[in-house]
C-alpha positions in Angstrom: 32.4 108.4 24.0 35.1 107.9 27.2 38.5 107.8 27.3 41.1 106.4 29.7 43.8 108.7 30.2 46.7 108.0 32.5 49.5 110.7 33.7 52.1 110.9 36.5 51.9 113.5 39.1 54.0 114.3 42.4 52.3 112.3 45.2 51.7 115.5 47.0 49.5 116.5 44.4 47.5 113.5 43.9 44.8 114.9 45.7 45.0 118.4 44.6 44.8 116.5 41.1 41.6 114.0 41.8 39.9 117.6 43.6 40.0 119.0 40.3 38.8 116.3 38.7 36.0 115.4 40.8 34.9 119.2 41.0 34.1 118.4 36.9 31.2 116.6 37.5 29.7 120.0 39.7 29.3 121.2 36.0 27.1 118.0 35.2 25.3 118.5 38.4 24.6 121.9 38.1 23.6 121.3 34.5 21.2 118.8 35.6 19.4 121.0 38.6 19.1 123.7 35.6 17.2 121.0 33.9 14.2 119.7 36.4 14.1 123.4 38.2 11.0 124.9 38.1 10.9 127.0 35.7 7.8 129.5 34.6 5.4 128.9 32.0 4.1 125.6 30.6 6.7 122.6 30.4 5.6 120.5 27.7 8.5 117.6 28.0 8.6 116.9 31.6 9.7 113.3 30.7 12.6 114.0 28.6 14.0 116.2 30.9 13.5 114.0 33.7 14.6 111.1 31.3 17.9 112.9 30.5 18.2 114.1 34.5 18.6 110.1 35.4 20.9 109.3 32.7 23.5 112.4 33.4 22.9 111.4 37.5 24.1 107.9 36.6 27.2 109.1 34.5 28.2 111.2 37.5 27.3 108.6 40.2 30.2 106.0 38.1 32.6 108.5 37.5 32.2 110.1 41.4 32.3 106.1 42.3 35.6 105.5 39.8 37.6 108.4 41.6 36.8 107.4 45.0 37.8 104.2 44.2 41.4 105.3 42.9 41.5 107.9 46.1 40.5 104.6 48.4 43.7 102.9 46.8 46.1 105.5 46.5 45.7 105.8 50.4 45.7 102.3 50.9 49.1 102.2 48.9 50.3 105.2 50.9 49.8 104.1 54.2 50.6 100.3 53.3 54.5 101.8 52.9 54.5 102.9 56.0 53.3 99.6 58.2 55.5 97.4 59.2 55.1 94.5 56.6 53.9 92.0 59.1 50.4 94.4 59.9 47.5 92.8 58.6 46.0 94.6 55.7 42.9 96.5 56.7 39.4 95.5 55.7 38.8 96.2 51.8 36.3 98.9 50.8 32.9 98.1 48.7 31.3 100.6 47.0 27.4 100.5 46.4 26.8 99.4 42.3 29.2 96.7 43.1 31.4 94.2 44.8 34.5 94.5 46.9 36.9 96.2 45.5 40.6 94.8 43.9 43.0 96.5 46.1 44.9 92.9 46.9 46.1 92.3 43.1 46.9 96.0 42.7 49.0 95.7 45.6 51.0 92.5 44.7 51.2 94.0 41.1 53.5 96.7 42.8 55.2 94.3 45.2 56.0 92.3 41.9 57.3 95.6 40.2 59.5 96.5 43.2 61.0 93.1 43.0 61.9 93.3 39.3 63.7 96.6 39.6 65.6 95.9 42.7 66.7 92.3 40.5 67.5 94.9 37.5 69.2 97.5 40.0 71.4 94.3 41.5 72.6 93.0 37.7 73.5 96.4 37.1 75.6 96.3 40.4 77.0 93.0 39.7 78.2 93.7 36.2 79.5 97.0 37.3 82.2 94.7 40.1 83.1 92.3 36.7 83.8 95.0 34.8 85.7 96.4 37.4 87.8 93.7 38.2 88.4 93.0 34.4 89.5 96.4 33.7 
């Protein structure tokens, strides 16, 4: 079973944060070399392990894939606010099980945040001068 989980953290520690949860899947990894190692004696189910090797690899090849995809954007998003708005984007990353990835609409998604909270931030502003001048 998964789970989507999402959490705030200081941006100084987002990669601190991601480290720790990409050094997880070592657990998986290690779990899996444990499985197909040589071991002595007789190994009667060769195929199950090897079976059960692939399907673990693959769970740690999406997730390893997911985080690098949200590391690829937070520093897109990072360095983004600190170009001059009329640089051209740079070229989008692809990743290998996929296509390109969504970085533009993530983007504009913020843009369109920033605008409605500076529009909130100026009504506020605005009724703050009427009440002033009523009072």
């Amino acid at each position: 079973m998964r789970a989507t989980i999402k959490f705030e953290v200081d941006v100084d520690q987002v990669e601190n944060t991601m480290a720790t949860v990409v050094a997880m899947e070592a657990d998986t990894l290690r779990a899996i070399a444990d499985m197909i190692d040589v071991n002595p004696g007789p190994r009667t189910m060769v195929l199950e392990e090897v079976t059960e090797a692939l399907r673990l690899l693959s769970e740690v090849t999406i997730q390893l894939h997911q985080y690098q995809q949200m590391l690829g954007s937070f520093e897109q998003a990072k360095f983004e606010t600190m170009l001059p708005q009329s640089a051209a984007p740079s070229p989008v990353p692809s990743h290998s099980t996929g296509g390109p990835i969504d970085l533009g609409s993530t983007l504009d998604n913020m843009r369109r945040l920033d605008s409605f909270i500076d529009s909130i931030n100026e009504q506020g502003s605005e009724e703050n001068v009427v009440e002033a001048k009523e009072g």
